[in-house]
C-alpha positions in Angstrom: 155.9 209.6 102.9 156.5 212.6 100.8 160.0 215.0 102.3 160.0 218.9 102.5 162.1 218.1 99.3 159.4 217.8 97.5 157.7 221.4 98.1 156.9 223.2 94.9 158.0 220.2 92.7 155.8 219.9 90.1 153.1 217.3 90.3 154.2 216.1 87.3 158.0 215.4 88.6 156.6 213.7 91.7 154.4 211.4 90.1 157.6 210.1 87.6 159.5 209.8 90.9 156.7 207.5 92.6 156.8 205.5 89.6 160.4 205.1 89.3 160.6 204.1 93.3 157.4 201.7 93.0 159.0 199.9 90.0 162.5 199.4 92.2 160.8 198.0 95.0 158.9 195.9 93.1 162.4 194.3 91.8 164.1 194.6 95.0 160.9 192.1 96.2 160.4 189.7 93.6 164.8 189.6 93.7 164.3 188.7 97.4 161.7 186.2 96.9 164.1 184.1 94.1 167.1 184.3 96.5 168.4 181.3 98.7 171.6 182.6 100.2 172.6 186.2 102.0 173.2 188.8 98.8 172.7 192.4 97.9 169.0 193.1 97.1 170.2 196.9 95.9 172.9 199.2 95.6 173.0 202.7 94.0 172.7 203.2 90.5 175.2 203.8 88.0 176.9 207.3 87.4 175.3 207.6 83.7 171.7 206.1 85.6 171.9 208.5 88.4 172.6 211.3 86.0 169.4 210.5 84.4 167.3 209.9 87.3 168.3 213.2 88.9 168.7 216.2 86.5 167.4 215.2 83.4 164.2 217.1 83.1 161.4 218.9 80.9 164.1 221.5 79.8 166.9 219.2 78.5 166.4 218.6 74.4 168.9 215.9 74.0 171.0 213.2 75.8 174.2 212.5 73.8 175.8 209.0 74.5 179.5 208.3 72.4 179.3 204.9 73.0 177.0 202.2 71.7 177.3 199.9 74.9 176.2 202.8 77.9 173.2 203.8 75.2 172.2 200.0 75.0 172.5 200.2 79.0 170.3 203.3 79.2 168.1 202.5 76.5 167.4 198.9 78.6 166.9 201.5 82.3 164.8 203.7 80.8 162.6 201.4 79.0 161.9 200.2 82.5 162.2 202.7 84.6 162.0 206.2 83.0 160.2 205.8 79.8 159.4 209.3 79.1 163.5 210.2 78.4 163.4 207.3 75.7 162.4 210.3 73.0 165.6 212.6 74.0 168.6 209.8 74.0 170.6 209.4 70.9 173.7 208.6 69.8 176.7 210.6 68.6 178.6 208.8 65.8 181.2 211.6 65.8 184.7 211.2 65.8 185.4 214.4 67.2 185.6 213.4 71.2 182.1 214.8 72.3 183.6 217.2 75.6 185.4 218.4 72.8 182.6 219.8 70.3 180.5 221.3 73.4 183.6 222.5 75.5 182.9 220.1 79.1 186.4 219.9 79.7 186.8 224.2 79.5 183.4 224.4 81.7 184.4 221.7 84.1 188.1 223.8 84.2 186.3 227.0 85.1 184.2 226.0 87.4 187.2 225.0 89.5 188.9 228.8 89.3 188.8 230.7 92.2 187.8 234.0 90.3 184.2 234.5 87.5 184.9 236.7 84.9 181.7 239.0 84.3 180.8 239.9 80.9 181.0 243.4 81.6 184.0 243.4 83.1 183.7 242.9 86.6 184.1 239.7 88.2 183.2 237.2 91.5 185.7 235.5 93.8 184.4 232.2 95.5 186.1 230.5 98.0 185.0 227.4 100.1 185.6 226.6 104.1 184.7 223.9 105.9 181.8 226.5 107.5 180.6 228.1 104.5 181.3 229.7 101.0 181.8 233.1 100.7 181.5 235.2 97.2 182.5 238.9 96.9 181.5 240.7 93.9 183.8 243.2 91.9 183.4 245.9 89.1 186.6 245.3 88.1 187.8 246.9 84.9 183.6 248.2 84.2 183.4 252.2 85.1 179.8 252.4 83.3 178.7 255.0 81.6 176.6 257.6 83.7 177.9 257.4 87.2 179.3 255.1 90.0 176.0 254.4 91.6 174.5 252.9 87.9 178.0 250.6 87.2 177.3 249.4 91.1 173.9 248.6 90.9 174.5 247.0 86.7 177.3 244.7 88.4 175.1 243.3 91.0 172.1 242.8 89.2 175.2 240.6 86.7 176.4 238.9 89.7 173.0 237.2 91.1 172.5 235.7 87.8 176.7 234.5 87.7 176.2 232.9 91.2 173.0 231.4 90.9 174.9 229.7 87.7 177.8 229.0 89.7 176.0 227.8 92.5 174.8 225.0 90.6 177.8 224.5 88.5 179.8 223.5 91.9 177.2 222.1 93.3 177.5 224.3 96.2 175.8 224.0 99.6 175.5 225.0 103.2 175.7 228.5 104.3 176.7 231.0 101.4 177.2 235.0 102.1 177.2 237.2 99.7 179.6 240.1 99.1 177.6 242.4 96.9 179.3 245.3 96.4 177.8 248.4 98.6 174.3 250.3 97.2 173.3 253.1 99.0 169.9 253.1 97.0 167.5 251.3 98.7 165.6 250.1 95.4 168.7 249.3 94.0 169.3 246.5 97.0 166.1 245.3 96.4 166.0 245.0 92.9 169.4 242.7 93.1 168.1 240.5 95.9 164.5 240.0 94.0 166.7 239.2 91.3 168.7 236.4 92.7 165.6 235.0 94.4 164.0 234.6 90.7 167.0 232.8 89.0 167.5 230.6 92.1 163.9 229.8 92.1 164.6 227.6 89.1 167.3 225.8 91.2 166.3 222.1 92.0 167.8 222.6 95.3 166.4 224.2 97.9 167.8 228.0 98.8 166.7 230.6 101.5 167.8 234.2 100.6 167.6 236.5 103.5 167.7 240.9 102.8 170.6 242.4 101.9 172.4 244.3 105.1 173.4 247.7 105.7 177.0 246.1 104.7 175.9 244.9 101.6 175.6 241.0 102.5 173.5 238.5 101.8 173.1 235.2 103.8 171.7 232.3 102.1 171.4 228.8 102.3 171.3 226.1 99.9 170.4 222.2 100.5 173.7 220.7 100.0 172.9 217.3 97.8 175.7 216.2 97.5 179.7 217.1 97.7 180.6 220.2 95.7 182.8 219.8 91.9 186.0 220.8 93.8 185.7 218.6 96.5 185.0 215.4 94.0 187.9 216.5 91.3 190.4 218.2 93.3 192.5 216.8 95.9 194.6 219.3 98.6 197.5 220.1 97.4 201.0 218.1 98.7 202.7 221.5 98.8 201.1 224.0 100.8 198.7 220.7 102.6 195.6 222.5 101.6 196.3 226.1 103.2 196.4 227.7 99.7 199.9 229.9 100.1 203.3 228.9 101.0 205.8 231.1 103.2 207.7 233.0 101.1 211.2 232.5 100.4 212.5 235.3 102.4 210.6 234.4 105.1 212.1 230.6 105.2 215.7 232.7 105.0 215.2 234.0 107.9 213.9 231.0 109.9 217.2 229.3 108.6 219.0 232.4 110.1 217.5 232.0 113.6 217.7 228.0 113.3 221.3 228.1 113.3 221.7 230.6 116.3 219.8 228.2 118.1 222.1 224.8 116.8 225.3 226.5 117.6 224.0 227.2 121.5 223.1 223.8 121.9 226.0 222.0 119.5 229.7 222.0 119.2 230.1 221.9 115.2 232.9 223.1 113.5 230.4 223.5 110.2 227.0 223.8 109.2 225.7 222.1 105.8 222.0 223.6 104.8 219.9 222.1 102.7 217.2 224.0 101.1 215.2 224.9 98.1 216.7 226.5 94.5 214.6 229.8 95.4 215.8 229.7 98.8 219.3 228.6 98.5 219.7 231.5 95.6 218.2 234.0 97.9 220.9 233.5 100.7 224.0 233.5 98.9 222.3 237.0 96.6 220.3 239.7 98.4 220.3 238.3 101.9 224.4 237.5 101.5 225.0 240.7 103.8 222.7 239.3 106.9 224.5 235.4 105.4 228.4 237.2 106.2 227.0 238.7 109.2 225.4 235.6 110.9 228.8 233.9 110.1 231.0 236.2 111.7 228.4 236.1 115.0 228.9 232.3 115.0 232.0 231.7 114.0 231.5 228.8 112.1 231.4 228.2 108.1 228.1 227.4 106.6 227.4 225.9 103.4 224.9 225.4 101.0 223.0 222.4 99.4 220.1 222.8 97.0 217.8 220.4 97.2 215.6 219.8 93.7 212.7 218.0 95.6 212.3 220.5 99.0 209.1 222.8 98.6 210.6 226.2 99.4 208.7 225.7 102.8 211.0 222.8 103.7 215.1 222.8 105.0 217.2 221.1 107.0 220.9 222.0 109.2 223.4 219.2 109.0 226.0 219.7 112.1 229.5 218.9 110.6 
């Protein structure tokens, strides 16, 4: 059974893949054949084995391994399973930590920003939803030259290439639109979408790319493998749980105003204590201090202040003295 995956793979890709499953089910069969008891007769492969399995193809040169035991443990898989990479694997004696010399660690750190600078000056903005992914394309600081129209259509044609890299740098899937920025040529539109459907045509998973709209969108698709670099890295944050902003202190100084109307209608206290934030408490007692003297008089009670080093600015509480 051969999937829709496997439309416009090269023959030649297929072939190593038939090989590579025949030669695991033969193992997974003769393991099955020497086993008296209930155990595993397979489970996934290794991270480095996987890696090697999946993306390494005709266009990567060299396999770098810094340590002598995962070579001898590739060297051994690939000897039986993928003898063809045996010619690109070697070893890297360096002391110099290898993410260091090619720069993984600032790669893997910009793939996780929110905002792609542009070498021309402009830049992308790529945010993920549970639905979809959506990327908006700005000129930025990049005026051009001739006229408006040019620096447009010169920051588009910039961006397919920057998302088609990005795509597969975050290992983005599911539905994906587009921001380009406006083009009132026609041939202009056209060029950038042909564009992007060239550089994503070397892109081992599959994409769809529908015509740009009136509004300067473009809805694609893209198989989604597996789950994207910022879903298998990052975590949601404790802070704002995941919603990317936090109310801002003012804000909270004014829910703390309108909490204490609604304690001194319901509680007898001679004194309220609050506890809140450094930003918030400092806030209260500096420009909101006018409202803070007014709110007091209202109530007629005194109200104090506690700063609390481990609130988020989002969080307070009213102790009824």
């Amino acid at each position: 059974i051969i999937r829709t995956a496997a439309e416009g793979v090269d023959e030649r890709v297929l072939r190593s893949d038939i090989t590579f499953l025949r030669k695991r089910w033969q193992d997974i069969q003769g393991l099955s054949r020497e086993t008296t008891k209930p155990s595993v007769m397979y489970s996934d492969l290794p991270l480095v084995h996987r890696v090697l399995r999946d993306m390494v193809g005709e266009s990567v040169e060299k396999v770098r391994i810094d340590s002598r035991e995962t070579l001898a443990g590739v060297t051994e898989f690939c000897e039986s399973y993928i003898p063809e990479l045996l010619d690109v694997i070697e070893h890297y004696p360096g002391e110099r930590p290898i993410f260091d010399i090619y720069g993984v660690e600032d790669e893997i750190q910009k793939a996780l920003e929110r905002q792609v600078q542009l070498k021309s000056g402009g830049y992308l903005i790529i945010d993920q939803t549970e639905s979809m992914t959506t990327i908006d394309v700005n000129t930025g600081r990049f005026v051009g030259h001739r006229n408006l129209e040019e620096t447009i259509f010169k920051t588009n044609l910039e961006a397919a290439q920057a998302i088609a890299r990005q795509l597969r740098l975050r290992n983005l899937g599911g539905i994906i639109i587009i921001d380009f920025i406006d083009m009132k040529d026609y041939s202009h539109r056209q060029q950038v979408l042909q564009a992007l459907e060239k550089v994503l045509a070397a892109d081992s998973a599959k994409t769809y790319v529908s015509t740009v709209s009136q509004l300067g969108l473009v809805e694609m698709t893209r198989k989604r493998t597996r789950e994207s670099l910022e879903h298998i890295v990052c975590e949601a944050c404790p802070i704002c749980v995941g919603k990317g902003y936090l109310k801002t202190a003012q804000t909270v100084c004014y829910e703390i105003f309108r909490e204490i109307l609604r304690e001194v209608r319901q509680f007898d206290a001679k004194e309220l204590l609050v506890l809140a934030s450094q930003d918030v408490v400092d806030l209260l007692l500096d420009e909101e201090s006018d409202n803070l003297a007014q709110l007091q008089t209202f109530v007629d009670r005194n109200i104090r202040f506690q700063v609390e080093s481990l609130y988020t600015q989002e969080q307070y509480d009213i102790v009824l003295m």
